[in-house]
N, C-alpha and C positions, 0 to 999 in steps of 0.2 A: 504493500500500500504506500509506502513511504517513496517507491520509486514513481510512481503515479503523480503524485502531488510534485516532484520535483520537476518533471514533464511539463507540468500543466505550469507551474509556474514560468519555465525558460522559456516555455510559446507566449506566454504575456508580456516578459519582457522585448524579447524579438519583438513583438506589434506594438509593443509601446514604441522602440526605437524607429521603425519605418514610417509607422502614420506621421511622425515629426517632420518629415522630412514633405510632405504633401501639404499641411496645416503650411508649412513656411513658402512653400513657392510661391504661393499670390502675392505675398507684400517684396518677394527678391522680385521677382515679376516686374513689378508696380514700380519697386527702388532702379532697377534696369533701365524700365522706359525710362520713368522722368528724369534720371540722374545725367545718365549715359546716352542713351540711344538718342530721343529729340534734340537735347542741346547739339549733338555733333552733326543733326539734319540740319538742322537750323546755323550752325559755324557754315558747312559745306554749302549752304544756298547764298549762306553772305559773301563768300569768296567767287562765288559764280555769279552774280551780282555786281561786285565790283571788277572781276574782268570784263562783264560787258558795259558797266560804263565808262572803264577803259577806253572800251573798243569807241562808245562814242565820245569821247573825249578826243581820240587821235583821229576819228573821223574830220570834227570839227575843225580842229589844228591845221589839219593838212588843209582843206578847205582855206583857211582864213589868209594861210598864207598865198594862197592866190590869188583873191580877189583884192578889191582896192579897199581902204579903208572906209567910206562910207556903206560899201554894200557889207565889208563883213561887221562892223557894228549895229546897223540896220535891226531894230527888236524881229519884225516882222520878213528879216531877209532871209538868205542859204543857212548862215553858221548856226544863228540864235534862235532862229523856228522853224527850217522845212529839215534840216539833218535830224532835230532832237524827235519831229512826228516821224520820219520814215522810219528810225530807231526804235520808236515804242510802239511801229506796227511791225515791226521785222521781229530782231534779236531784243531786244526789250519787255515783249511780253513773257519773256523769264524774269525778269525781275519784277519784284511786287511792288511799286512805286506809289507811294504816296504826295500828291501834286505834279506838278511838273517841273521834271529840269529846268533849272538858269543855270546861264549862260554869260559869263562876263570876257570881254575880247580888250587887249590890252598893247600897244607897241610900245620898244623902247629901243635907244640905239643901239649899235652893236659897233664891233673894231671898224675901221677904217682899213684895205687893203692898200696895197702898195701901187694897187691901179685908182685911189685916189676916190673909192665909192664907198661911201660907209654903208655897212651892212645893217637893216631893220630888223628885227625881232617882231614876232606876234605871238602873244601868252593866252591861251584860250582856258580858264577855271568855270567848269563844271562842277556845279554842285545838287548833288542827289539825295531825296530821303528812300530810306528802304527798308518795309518793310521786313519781318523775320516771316520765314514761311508757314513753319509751326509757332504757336505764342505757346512758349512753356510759363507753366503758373508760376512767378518765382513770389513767394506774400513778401510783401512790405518793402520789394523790392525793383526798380525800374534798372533794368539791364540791358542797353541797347545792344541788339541782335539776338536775342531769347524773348525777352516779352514786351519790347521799345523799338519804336523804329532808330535808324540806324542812319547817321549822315556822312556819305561821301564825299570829300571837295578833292577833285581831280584839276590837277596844273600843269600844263604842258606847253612848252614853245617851243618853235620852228623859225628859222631864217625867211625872209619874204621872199619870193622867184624874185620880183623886182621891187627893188628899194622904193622906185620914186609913187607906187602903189599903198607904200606907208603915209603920205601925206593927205 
């Protein structure tokens, strides 16, 4: 009889020890997503976000630098409104924007060569808000790129094809 009872006891602890292990998955589960998995959805959508306003950033750039200065400062011209719509109907509907791009277009001198032409510069700063894809819940806490939108300002300049287009 004494061997019976010591049976019955080791299968109780056996089932004690397994069912623990079922009771715990839902909250490792639960610590997984929101810890781990969402925030690095949400890293990786903001890095693909800011390569493609990159992409229109240098779109712009190159643009600016060819035209003459009143059409690339122009609100309603090429640089500062028909690149930024074709962009948020193309490669842009990946990013989750909130407003619209601005667009600030900038010249400044550059060296002087030895053939006696100073060189112009044009500085094109895009600046973007952008949403996070998923909002993870963080309480009490505002985290731009988890549960805050998130602001890109992109700067870049380019040498003018021709100088006397800076004026």
């Amino acid at each position: 009889m004494k061997i019976g009872k010591v049976r019955n006891s080791r299968k109780s602890k056996i089932r004690r020890a397994t069912g623990g292990t079922i009771a715990e998955f839902g909250p490792a589960l639960w610590i997984l997503l929101i810890c781990i998995f969402f925030p690095l959805v949400d890293i990786l959508s903001m890095a693909v976000s800011y390569g493609l306003c990159v992409v229109l950033n240098t779109n712009q750039v190159k643009e600016a630098a060819l035209l003459p200065r009143a059409d690339a400062t122009d609100p309603s011209g090429t640089v500062m409104k028909k690149i930024p719509e074709m962009w948020e109907n193309g490669m842009g509907r990946f990013v989750k924007v909130s407003g619209q791009p601005l667009t600030q277009v900038a010249y400044r001198t550059g060296e002087t060569g030895t053939d006696k032409i100073t060189d112009q510069i044009v500085g094109v700063r895009t600046t973007i808000n952008c949403n996070p894809f998923l909002s993870v819940p963080v309480p009490f806490v505002s985290c731009p790129g988890l549960n805050a939108p998130m602001v890109f300002q992109i700067t870049s300049e380019k040498p003018m094809e021709n100088p006397d287009n800076a004026q």
